[in-house]
N, C-alpha and C positions, 0 to 999 in steps of 0.2 A: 519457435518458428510457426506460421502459418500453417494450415494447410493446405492452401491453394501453393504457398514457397513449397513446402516439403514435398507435395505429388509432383510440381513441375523437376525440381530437385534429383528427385528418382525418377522419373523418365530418363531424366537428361544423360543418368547415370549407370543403365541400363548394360548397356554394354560393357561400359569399364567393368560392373558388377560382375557377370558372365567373366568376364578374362582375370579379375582379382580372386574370386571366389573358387575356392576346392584345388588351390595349388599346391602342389607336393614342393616342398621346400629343397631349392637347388643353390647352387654354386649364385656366389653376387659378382664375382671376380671382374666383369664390365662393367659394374653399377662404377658410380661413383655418388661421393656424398653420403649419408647414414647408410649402417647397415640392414639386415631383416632381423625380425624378432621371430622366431618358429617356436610351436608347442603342440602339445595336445590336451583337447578339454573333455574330461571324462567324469562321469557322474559320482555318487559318493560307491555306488556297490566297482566302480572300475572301468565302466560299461562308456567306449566313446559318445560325444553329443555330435550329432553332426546337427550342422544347420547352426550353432550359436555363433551369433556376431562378435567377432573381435574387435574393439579399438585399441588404438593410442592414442593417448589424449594426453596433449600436451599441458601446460599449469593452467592456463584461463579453461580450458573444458574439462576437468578432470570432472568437477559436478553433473557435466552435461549427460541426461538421456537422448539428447535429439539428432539428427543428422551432422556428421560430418560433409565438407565438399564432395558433392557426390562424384568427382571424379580422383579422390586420392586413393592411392595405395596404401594408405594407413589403417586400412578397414578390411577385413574380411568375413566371409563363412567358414566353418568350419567341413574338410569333406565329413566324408562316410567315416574314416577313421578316428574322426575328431583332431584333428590337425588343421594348422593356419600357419599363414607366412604374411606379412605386413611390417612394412616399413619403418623403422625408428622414427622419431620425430628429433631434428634436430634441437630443440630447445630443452630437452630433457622429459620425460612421461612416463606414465600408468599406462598399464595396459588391462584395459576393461573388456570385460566378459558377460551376455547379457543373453535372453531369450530375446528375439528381435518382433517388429509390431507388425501384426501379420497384415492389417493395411501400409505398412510401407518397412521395408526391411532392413533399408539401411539405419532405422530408428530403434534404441531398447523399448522392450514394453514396459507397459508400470508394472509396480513390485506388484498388486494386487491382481494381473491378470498372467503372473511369468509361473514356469514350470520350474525353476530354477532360482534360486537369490541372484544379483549380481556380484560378479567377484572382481576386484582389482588386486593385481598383481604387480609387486615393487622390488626395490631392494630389501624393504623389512620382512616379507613374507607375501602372503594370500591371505586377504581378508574380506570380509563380506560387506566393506565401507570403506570411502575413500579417507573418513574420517580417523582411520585408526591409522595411514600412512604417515609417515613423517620424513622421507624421500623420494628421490627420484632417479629414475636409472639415468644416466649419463647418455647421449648420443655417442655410439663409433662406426668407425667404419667397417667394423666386422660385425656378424652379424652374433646375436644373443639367442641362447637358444634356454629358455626357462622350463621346458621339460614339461610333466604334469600339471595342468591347472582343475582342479577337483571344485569342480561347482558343489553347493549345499543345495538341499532342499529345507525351502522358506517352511517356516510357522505361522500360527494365528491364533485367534482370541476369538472368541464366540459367546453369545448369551442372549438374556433377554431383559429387557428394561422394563418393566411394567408400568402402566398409563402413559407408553412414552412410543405414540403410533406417529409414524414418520417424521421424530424428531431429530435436529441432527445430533450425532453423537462423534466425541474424537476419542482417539488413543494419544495419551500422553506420554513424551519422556518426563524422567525423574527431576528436570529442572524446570518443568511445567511447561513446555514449550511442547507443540503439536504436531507428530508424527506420525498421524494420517487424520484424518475427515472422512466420514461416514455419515448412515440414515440410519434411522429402524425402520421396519414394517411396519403394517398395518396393526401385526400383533406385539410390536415392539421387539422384534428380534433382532440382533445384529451380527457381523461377523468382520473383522477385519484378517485378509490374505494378503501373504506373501511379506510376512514380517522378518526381520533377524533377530534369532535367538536373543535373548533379555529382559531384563526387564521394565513393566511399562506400570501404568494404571489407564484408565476409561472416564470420562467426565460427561455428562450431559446436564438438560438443563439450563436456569438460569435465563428463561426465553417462556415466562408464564408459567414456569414452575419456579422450586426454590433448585439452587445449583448442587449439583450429586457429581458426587464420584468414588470408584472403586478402590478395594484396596489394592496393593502392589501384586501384579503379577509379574511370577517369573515365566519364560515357555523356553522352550525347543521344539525341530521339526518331530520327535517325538513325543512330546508331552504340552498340547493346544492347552491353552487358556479357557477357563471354563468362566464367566461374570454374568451375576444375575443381581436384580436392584429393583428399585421404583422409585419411580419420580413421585415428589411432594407437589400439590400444587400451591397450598401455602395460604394464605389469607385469601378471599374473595373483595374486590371492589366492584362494584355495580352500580348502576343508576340510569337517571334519565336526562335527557338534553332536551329542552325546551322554550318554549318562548315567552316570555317571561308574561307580557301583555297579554296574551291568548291562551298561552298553557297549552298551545297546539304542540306535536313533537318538534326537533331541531331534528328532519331526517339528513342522513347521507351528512354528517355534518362529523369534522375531523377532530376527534378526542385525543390530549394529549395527556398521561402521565408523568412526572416528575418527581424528583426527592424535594424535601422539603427547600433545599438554597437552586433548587428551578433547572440543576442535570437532569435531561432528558432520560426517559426510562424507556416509554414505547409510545405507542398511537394506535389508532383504529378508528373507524368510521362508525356511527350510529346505526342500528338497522330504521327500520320502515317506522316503527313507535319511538323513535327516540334514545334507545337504551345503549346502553355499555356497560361491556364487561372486561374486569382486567384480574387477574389470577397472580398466584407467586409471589405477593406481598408476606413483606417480613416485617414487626413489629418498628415504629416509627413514623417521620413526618414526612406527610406525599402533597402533591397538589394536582389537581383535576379540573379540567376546563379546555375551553377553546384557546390556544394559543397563536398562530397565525393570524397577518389579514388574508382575508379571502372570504368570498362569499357576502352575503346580507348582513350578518350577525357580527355582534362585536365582539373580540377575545376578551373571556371573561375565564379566570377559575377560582376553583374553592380549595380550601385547607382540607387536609386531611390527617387524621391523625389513626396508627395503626395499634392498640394496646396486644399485649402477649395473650391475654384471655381470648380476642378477636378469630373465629373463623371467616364473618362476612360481614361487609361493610356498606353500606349503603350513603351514597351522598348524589343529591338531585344538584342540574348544575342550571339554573337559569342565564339564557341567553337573551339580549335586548338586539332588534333590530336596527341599526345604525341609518346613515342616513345616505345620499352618493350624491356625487358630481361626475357630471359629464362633458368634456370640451367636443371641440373637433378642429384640425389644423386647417392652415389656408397657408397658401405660397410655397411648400415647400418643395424638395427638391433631394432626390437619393433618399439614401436611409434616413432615419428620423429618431431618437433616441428619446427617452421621459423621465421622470421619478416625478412620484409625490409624495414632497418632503413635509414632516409635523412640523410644528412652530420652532423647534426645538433643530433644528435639521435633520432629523432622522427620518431615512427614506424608508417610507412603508411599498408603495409601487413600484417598480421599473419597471419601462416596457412592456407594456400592455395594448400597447395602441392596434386597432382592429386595422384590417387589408381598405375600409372605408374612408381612413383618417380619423375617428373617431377614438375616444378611448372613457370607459366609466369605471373609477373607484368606487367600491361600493363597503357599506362597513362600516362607515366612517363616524366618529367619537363628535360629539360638541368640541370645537378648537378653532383654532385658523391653521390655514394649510396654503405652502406652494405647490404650485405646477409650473416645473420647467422642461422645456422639448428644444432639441437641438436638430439640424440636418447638416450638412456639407458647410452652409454658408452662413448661418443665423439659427437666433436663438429668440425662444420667446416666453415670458415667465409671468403669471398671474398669481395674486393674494388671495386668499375667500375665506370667512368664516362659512363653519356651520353653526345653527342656534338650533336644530332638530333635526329628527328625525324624517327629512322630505327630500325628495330629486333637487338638484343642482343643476341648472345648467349654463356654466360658464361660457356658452357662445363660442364664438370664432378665435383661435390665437392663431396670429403672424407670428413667423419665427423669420423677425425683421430687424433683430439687434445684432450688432456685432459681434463676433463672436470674440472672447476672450483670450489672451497669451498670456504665459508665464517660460518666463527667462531669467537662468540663473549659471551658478555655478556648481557643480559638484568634482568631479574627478574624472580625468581624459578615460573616456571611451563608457565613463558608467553608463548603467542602463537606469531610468529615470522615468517614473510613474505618478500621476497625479491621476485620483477617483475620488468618487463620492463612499465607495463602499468601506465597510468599518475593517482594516485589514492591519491594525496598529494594535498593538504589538502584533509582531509578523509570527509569533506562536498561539496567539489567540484563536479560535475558533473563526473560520474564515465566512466572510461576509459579500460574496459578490453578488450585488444588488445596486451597481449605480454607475454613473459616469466613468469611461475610464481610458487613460491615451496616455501610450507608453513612446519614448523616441530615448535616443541614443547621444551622451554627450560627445564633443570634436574631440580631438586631443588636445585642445587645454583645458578641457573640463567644461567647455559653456554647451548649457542645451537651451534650447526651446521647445515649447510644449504646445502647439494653437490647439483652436479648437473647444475652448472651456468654458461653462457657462458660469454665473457668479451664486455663491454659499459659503457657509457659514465652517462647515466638516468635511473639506477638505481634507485628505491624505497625501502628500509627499514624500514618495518613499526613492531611496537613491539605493543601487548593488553594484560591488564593480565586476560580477559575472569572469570576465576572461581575465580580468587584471586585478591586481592584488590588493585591493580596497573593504574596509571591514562595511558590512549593509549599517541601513541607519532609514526610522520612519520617522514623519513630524505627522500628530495628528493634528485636527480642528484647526486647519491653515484657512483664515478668511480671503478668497478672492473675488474682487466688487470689481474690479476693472483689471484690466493688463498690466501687471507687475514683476517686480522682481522679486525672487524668492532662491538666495544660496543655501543648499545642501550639501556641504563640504563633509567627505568622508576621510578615516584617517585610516592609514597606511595599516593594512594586516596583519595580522601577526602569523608567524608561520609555526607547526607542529610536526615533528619527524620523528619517527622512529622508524624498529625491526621486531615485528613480530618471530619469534621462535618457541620450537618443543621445546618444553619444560624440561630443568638437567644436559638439556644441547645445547649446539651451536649452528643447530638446523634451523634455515629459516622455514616457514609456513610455505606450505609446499602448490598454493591456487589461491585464489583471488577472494578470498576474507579482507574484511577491511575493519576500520578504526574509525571511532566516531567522536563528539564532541558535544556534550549536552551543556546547555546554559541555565543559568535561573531563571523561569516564567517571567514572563511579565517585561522583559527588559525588549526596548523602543532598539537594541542595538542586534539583538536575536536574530542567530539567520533564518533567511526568506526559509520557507516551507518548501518553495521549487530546488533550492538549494539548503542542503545539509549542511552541517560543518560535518564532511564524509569525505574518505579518502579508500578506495581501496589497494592491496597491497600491490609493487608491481613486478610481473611475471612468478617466477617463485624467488624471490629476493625476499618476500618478508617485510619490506622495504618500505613506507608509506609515510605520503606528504599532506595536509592540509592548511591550505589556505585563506587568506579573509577573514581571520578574527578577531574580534574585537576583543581590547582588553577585559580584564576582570575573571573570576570564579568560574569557573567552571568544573564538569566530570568526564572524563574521558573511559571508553572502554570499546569493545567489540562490537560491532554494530550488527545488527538483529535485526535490521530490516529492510526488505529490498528497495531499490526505485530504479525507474526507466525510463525518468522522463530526460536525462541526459547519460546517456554509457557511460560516460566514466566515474558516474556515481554507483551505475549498478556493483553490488558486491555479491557474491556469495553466500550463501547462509554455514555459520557454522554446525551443520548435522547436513542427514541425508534424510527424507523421506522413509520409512517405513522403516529406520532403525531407533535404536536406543541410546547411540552415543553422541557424542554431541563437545565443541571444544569451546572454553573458558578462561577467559584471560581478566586480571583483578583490577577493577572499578580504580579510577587513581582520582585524585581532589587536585585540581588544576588553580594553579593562579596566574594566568597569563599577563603580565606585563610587556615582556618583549618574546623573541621566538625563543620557544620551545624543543629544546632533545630530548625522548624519551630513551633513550637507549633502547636495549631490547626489553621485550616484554613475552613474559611465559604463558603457553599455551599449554594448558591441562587438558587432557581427552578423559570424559568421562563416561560413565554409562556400559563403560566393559565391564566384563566378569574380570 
């Protein structure tokens, strides 16, 4: 939640707070509907907490730190005596126990600033994680009364990293997945608070040094974590950027690093002479140069190669100044849209065009090149070589042509995209850099698409989003005039199961989900905006996905959040600033028609 939500949230809630808060637990006998949950929360020597927040959270917020509606009675303080009273939740819940955030209280604070670990409390016990539950209390009409709830006092890890001043550093669980994020100092120190007892390891690194990490530490709130280390920084690369004609420097000029098959490593910018520096090289094949358009200069880089004897390496990178062209619009009207595409159709500019009507590419290689620009009504496209390195000036373009349509079919209600940008296969590295107009087909499946100017790299890509259709991209679609172009998608295949504890018949007790990974490369791969992700529903365990297409695939626990649509958001399996963490076994899919998984076993790990 926001902050502007969460402060308005607790205003609003102010009162309620005042009349829920420090209630001595009475008769419900006129309630109706769920009962009260009463306890008391008292520290490890015995000693009441007053002031700790109670929730119940029901299966979608058991993870949650943040506010509840700030007007329910599912929420309390604890008084002076360390007692609360709060509401059941009728769908079944945990009952969390938290230091609250002293800018807003109806909130827990983070583990790294609480006097206290968090405690949730279930049918299976009191534990320091939601992760280690594997039930859920029942709603009744009477009320429950759970007696002592004994808050822990948190642990931590402390040390010092050497060469490693204000780098960031994490704490890892044992499945290498990251259970908190941190900095060092200036003098490389660090400290990670308010951990639960386990154990962890430390990693830093890997960011201009070579990648480090600790060995396994166990702690307790009596026995911190003691980690001490240094960072390598590993081979030296160095040089100069300059112009190849003049041998003046290439200043302020964007240097890129690569592995030798051109995966991005890092960047940095030249100082005032030219130079660059790049650190953390491990023995092997790198490349070095200018990589982007942009700027005077033409992307140029050089090989590099890293031997095991190597501490520092040097490679000058000559730059040649390229050549530009410049238009300016006439006639147009609203927004105005551009690329200049190589001979080849691949667009190096989009959108560039100055508040004047103007626009200059500048950079530019011996070749021939398009210029196309669009606005509301017209379009208008020019050819040019360059033969050197001098000004262009292409004159006036009218955007006087008709604009282009494409009409077809695909599947009632899909969603339906035609661009210029390279976005095929839909798990490739994404490319928005070009023309692009999305509409929606009728329910028979027909769309239209206006608006489109004529190229050669065209993308057609069709989703059925709400409706159960598998996605599907066409690349390098030629459209020279108003055409038809069908993208027929086939019928989804559906995936279900029940996620459950291991040795039970428990289903998963919050909103973890299930995911579906495909083989690279493949034109039928879901969109990026959409997962093949499903998360579980309510605490059923329960989980559906749909839209996919046949063939190979890996199914397992999905591990990574998204919010670009809610009902993709899932859960993460762990909590923040603990060590355990839940695991369910990788499965080899061959989807021809739908899919039942039955249940699938969830292993908690990382406990003692």
């Amino acid at each position: 939640m926001s902050v502007p939500r969460l402060l308005a949230a607790l205003t609003a809630g102010l009162t309620t707070l005042g009349a829920v808060a420090h209630v001595a637990p009475t008769a419900a006998a006129a309630d109706t509907g769920p009962g009260w949950v009463t306890g008391v929360v008292v520290d490890t020597s015995g000693n009441p907490v007053e002031g700790a927040l109670v929730n119940v959270l029901p299966p979608r917020r058991i993870p949650d730190l943040e506010l509840l509606d700030s007007t329910t009675d599912r929420r309390a303080h604890t008084d002076a005596d360390g007692r609360f009273r709060v509401r059941q939740d009728s769908r079944g819940f945990l009952i969390q126990v938290c230091d609250d955030h002293s800018d807003a209280p109806t909130s827990c604070t983070l583990p790294s600033d609480a006097a206290h670990l968090m405690r949730y409390v279930g049918p299976d016990g009191q534990f320091d994680s939601w992760v280690l539950h594997t039930d859920l209390y029942d709603a009744t009409a009477t009320d429950l009364e759970v007696g002592t709830v004994e808050v822990q006092d948190p642990a931590r890890i402390e040390g010092t990293l050497e060469g490693a001043a204000f780098e960031r550093i994490q704490l890892m669980r044992l499945n290498d997945t990251v259970a908190w994020n941190g900095q060092t100092d200036q003098h490389g120190a660090f400290a990670f608070e308010g951990l639960v007892p386990g154990a962890y390891y430390v990693k830093a690194g890997g960011f201009g040094s070579l990648p480090w990490r600790s060995e396994e530490v166990t702690i307790d709130a009596d026995h911190p974590g003691l980690v001490h280390g240094s960072l390598d920084h590993g081979v030296t690369l160095t040089g100069r950027a300059f112009r190849e004609a003049t041998g003046t420097p290439a200043r302020r000029t964007e240097i890129f690093l690569t592995h030798g098959d051109g995966e991005l490593i890092a960047s940095l910018f030249t100082n005032r002479r030219g130079r660059y520096r790049f650190t953390g090289l491990t023995p092997g094949d790198y490349r070095v140069g200018k990589l982007r358009e942009g700027g005077a200069l033409i992307p140029h880089r050089e090989r590099v190669t890293v031997a095991e004897e190597d501490q520092k390496v040097t490679v000058p990178v000559p730059l040649v100044r390229g050549a530009s062209a410049t238009f300016r619009l006439r006639g147009t009207e609203g927004r105005v849209d551009s690329e200049l595409r190589t001979r080849s159709g691949k667009v190096l500019y989009p959108n560039i065009l100055r508040k004047d009507g103007t626009a200059t590419y500048p950079g530019l290689r011996r070749g021939t090149y398009t210029l196309v620009a669009k606005d509301g009504n017209g379009y208008g496209l020019t050819t040019f070589r360059v033969r050197g390195a001098r000004a262009y000036d292409l004159g006036r373009l009218r955007l006087d042509k008709p604009l282009l349509t494409l009409r077809g079919r695909a599947a009632p209600y899909a969603t339906v995209q035609a661009n210029t940008s390279e976005i095929c296969p839909p798990d490739a590295p994404q490319k928005w850099n070009g023309f692009q107009e999305v509409e929606a087909a009728d329910a028979n499946g027909r769309y239209v698409i206006r608006g489109l100017v004529p190229g050669d790299k065209w993308t057609v890509a069709a989703h059925g989003y709400r409706q159960n259709f598998a996605p599907i991209c066409h690349d390098n679609v030629k459209i020279h005039a108003s055409r038809r172009y069908d993208i027929p998608l086939a019928v989804g295949r559906i995936l279900t199961g029940r996620l459950v504890y291991a040795g039970t018949d428990r289903p998963a007790i919050t909103n973890i989900g299930y995911q579906v990974t495909y083989p690279a490369g493949l034109a039928t791969n879901p969109n990026p905006e959409r997962p093949a992700r499903s998360r579980i529903r309510g605490s059923s365990g329960e989980f559906t996905i749909t839209q996919l297409s046949t063939g190979t695939a890996t199914g397992g626990l999905a591990s990574t959040p998204l919010d670009i649509l809610p009902e993709l958001w899932v859960h993460m399996p762990y909590q923040p600033g603990t060590p355990f963490w839940l695991e369910a076994p990788q499965q080899d899919l061959t989807i021809e028609g739908d899919v039942d998984l039955g249940d699938i076993e969830l292993s908690v790990h990382g406990a003692a």
